[in-house]
C-alpha positions in Angstrom: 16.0 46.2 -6.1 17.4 43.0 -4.3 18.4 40.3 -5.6 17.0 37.1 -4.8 17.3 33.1 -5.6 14.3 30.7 -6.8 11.9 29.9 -4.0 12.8 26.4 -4.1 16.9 27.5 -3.3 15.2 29.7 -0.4 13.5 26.8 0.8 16.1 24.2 0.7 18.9 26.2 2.5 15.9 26.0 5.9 16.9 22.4 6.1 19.6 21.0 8.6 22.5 20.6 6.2 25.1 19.5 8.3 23.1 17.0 9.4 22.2 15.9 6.0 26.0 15.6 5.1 26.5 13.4 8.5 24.0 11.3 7.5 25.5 10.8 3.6 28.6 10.1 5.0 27.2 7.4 7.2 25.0 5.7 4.3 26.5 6.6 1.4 30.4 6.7 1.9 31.3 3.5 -0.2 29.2 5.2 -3.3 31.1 5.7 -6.5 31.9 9.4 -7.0 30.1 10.0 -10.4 27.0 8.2 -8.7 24.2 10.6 -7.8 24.3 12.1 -5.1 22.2 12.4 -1.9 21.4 16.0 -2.0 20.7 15.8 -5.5 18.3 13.2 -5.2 16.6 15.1 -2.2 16.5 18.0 -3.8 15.2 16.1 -7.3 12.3 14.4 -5.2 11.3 17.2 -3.1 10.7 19.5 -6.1 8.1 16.5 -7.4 6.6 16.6 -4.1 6.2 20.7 -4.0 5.6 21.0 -7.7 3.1 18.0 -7.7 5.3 16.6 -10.4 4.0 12.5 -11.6 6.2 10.8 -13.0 10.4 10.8 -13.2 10.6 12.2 -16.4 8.0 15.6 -15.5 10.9 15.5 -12.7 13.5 15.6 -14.6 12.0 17.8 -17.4 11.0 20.3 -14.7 14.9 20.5 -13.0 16.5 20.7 -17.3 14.0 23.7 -17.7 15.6 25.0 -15.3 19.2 24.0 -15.6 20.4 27.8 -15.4 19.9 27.8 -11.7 21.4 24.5 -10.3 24.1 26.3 -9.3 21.3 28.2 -6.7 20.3 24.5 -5.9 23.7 23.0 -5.3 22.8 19.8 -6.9 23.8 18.4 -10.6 22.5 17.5 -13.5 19.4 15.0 -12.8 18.9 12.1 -15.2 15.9 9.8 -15.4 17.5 6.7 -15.2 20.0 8.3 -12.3 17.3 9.4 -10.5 15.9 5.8 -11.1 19.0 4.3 -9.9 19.1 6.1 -7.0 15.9 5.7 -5.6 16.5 1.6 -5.9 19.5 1.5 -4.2 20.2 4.4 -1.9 19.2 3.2 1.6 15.5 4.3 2.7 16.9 4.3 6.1 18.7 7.5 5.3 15.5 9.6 4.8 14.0 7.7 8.1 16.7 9.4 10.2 16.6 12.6 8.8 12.8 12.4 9.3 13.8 11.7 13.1 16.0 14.8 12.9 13.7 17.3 11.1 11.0 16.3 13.8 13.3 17.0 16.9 13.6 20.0 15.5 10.2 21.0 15.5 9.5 20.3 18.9 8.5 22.9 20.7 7.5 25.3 17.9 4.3 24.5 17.3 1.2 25.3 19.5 -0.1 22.9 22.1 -3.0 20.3 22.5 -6.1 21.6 23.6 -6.0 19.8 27.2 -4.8 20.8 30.5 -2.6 18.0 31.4 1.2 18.5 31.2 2.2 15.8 28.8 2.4 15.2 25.3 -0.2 13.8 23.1 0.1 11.3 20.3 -2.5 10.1 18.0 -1.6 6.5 16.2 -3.1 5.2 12.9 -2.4 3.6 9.6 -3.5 4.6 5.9 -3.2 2.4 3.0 -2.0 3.5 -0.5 -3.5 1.5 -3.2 -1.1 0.7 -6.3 -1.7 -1.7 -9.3 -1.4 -5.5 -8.8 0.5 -5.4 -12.2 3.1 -3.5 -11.4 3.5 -4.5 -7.8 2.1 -8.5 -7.0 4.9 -8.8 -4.3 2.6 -6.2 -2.6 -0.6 -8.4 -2.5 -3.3 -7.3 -0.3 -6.1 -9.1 -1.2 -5.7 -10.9 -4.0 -7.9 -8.0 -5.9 -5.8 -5.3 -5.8 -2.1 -4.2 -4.4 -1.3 -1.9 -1.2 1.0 -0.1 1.1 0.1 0.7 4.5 2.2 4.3 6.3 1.9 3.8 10.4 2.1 7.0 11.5 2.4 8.7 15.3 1.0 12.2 15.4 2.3 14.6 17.8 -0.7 17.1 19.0 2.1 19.4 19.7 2.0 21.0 16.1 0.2 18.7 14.3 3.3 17.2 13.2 4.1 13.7 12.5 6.4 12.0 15.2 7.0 8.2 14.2 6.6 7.2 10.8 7.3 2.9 9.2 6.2 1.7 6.0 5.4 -1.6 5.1 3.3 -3.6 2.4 -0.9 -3.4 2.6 -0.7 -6.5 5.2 2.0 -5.1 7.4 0.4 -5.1 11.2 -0.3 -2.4 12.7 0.7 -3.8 16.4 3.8 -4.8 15.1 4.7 -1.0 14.1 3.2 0.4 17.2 5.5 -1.8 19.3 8.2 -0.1 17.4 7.5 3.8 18.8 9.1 5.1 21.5 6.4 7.4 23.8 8.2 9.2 26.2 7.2 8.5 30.2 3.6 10.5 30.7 2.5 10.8 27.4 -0.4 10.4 26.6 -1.7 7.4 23.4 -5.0 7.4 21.8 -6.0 5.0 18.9 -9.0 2.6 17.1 -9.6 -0.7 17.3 -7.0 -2.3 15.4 -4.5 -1.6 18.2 -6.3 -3.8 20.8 -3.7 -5.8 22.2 -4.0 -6.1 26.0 -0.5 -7.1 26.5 0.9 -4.3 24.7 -1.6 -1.7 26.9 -0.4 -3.7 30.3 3.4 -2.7 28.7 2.2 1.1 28.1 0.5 1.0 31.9 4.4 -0.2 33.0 5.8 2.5 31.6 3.7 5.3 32.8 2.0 5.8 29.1 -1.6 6.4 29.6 -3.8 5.9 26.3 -7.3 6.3 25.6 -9.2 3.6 22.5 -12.3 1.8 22.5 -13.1 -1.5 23.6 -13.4 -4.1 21.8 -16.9 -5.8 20.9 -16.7 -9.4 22.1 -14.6 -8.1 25.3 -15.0 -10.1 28.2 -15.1 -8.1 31.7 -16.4 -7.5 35.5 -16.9 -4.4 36.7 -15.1 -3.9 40.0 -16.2 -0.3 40.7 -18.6 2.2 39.2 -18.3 5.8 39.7 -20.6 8.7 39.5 -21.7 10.3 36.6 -23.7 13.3 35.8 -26.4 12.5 33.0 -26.5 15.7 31.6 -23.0 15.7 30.2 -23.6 12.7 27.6 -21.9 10.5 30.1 -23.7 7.1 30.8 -21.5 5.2 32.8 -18.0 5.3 34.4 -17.0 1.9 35.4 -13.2 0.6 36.3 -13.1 -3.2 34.9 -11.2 -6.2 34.9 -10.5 -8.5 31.9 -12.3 -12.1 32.7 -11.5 -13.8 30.0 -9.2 -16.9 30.4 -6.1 -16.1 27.9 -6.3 -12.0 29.6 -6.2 -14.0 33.0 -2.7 -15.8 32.6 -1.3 -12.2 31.7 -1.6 -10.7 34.7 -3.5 -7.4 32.9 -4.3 -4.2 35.2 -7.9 -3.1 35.6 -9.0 -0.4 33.5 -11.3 2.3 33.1 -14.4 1.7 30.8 -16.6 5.2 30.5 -19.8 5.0 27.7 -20.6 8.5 25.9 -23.3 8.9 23.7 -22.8 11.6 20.8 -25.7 14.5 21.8 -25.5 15.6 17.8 -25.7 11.9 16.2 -26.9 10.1 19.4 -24.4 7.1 19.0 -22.8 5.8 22.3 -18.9 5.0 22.1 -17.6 3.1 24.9 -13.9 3.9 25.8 -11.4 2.7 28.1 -8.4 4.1 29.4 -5.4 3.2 32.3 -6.2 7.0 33.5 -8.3 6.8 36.4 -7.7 11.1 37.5 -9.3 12.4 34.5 -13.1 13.4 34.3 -14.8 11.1 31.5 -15.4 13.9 29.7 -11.9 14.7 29.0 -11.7 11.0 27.6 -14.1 10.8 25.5 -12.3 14.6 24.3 -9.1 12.8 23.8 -10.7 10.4 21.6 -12.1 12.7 19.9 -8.8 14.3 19.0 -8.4 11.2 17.2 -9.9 12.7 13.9 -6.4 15.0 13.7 -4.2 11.6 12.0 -7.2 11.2 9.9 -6.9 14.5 8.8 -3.4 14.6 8.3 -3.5 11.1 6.0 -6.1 13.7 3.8 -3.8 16.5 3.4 -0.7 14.6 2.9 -2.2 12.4 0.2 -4.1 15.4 -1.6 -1.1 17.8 -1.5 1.9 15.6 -2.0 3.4 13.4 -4.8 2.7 10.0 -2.6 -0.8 8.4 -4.2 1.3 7.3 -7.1 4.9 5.9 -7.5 7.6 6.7 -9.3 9.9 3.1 -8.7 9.2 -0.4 -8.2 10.6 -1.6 -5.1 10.1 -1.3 -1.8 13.3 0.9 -1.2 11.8 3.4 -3.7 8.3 3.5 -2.1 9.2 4.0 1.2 11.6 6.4 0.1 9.0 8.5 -1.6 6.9 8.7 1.5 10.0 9.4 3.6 10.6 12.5 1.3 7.0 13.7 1.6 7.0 13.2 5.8 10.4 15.1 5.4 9.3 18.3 3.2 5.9 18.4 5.6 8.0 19.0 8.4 10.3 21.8 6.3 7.1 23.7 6.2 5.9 23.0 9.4 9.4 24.3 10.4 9.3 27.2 8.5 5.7 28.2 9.0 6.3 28.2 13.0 9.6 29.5 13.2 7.9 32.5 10.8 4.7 32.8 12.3 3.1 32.2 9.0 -1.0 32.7 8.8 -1.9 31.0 6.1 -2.7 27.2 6.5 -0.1 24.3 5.4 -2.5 23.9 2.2 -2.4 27.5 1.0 1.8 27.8 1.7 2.0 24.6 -0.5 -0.2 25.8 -3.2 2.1 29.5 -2.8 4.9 27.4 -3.1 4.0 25.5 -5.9 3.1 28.3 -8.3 6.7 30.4 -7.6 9.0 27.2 -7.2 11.5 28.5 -9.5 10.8 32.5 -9.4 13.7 34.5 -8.4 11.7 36.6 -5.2 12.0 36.5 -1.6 10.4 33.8 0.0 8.8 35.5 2.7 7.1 37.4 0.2 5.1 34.7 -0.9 3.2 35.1 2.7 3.9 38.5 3.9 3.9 41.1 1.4 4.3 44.1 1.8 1.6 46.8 2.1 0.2 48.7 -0.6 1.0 51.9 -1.3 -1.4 54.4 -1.9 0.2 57.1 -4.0 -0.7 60.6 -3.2 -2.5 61.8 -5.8 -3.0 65.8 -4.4 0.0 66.5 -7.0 -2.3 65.5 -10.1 -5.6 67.5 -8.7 -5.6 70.8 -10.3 -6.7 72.9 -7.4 -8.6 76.5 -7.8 
């Protein structure tokens, strides 16, 4: 019978090591040598995540339980206040950049978005976590209750998350998006809260097309309308300009401005868009494609240790989240590269009930067949 390491060792050894060492040496290199260290932190942190651990010391009780196999893990004895420590004062930054790297990695193995045109597609949004004013009044949101806000950029390539910043409940969301680099022909789609006509003129500049809807109180002129056909829940297709006096002085681009009403709930959403080629039926698609980061926000926060906190400052939250954008991607990884069936929620749920079995981990999703023993040998035959 083979022999095999915990699931968790199995898993771990999938991740870029070398690059996880380059990166230690570039953030951590002035650390004392009886500190923490990275990989122990990592590996302390991502066994909360995939074990839906709560708090530091269920952490830290879970890894002494198993204290036998750290040799397997690579990593050393995990204390509560060391794992503390470390989460204060290691740099965030560090789990940012392997984020970056883990996602270039992916690229490429996952399926494709569901539309015909060439380049990629990113959907943008933001999802707040609500803490307890007590425990965190620097992070104010509305004087009622405490927040942080993850801005996230989600490739359609996969389903994977791209870009990823965290800031406090009243971070902007503009300010983040401003911050992601889309490469030239990609496409952009997003809500209302990313309505800044400057930074759409920059996208239109840079060959980025994006697709949102417009604002209410938008002032316009319609400098063209184009044909529609009725029966496709298309009501108008109209290229516009921007009237208003502020939008004048900045020199905006005209735009495209298509209305589609919803056959099933028979609401009208009115889009706009700086691609003039497609048919408005594959806008108001795009948009629709919209619902993926909502969905994503859903499973991350139901299936990963990121709705609570385990530190106090902002180095710890974000590091957290980091941590759970980085293990999401180590199972997208392994679940393309594998050709795995089952769905990122039932490989987590796999995961978390054989973390620390000793059995193969490919096991977990393909088993082998069964066996049907021939049971001519046991019939006593006349």
């Amino acid at each position: 019978m083979a022999h095999h390491n915990t699931v968790l060792s199995q898993l771990l050894k999938l991740l870029p090591r070398h690059q996880f060492d380059s990166l230690s040496k570039q953030y951590d290199s002035t650390r004392r040598s009886d500190a923490l260290p990275r990989w122990s932190q990592f590996v302390a942190l991502a066994t909360g995540h995939l074990g839906g651990r709560r708090s530091l010391r269920d952490i830290t009780s879970a890894l002494e339980s198993q204290s036998a196999r750290h040799y397997h893990l690579g990593c050393r004895r995990v204390s509560k206040s060391a794992l503390a420590r470390a989460n204060e004062k290691l740099d965030h930054r560090f789990y940012c950049d392997l984020f970056s790297c883990l996602y270039q990695r992916c690229v490429g193995k996952g399926g494709k978005h569901p539309f015909r045109f060439k380049g990629k597609l990113f959907s943008l949004d933001g999802s707040l976590f609500d803490v307890a004013m007590e425990i965190f009044p620097w992070a104010n949101y509305n004087n009622q209750k405490a927040a942080f806000k993850l801005h996230l950029g989600l490739d359609h390539d996969g389903l994977i998350p791209a870009f990823a910043s965290v800031t406090v409940g009243k971070g902007s969301e503009m300010e983040q998006a401003r911050l992601f680099k889309f490469p030239k022909g990609s496409v952009v789609v997003f809500d209302k809260g990313y309505n800044d006509y400057t930074w759409h003129n920059t996208l239109t500049k840079k060959g980025i097309f994006f697709v949102t809807r417009i604002r209410g109180n938008a002032a316009y002129e319609v400098i063209k309308t184009r044909p529609v056909r009725k029966d496709s829940g298309i009501i108008s297709d109209e290229v516009i300009r921007y009237t208003h006096r502020r939008t004048k002085k900045r020199n905006l681009k005209p735009v495209r401005k298509v209305v589609y009403k919803d056959a099933e709930t028979g609401k009208e959403y009115i889009f706009i868009t700086n691609h003039f080629r497609w048919s408005a039926n594959t806008i108001a698609g795009i948009y629709k494609q919209r619902w993926q980061v909502e969905l994503f926000f859903k499973w991350i926060k139901q299936n990963l240790k990121i709705k609570s906190f385990i530190g106090t400052s902002m180095n710890a939250v974000v590091t957290q989240i980091m941590v759970a954008l980085c293990v999401h991607l180590m199972l997208k990884w392994m679940r393309f590269t594998f050709s795995l069936k089952q769905s990122p929620m039932q490989i987590i749920r796999l995961l978390q009930l054989n973390l620390f079995v000793s059995r193969g981990l490919m096991g977990l999703f393909k088993p082998p067949p069964i066996r049907l023993n021939d049971s001519s040998q046991l019939r006593l035959e006349l």
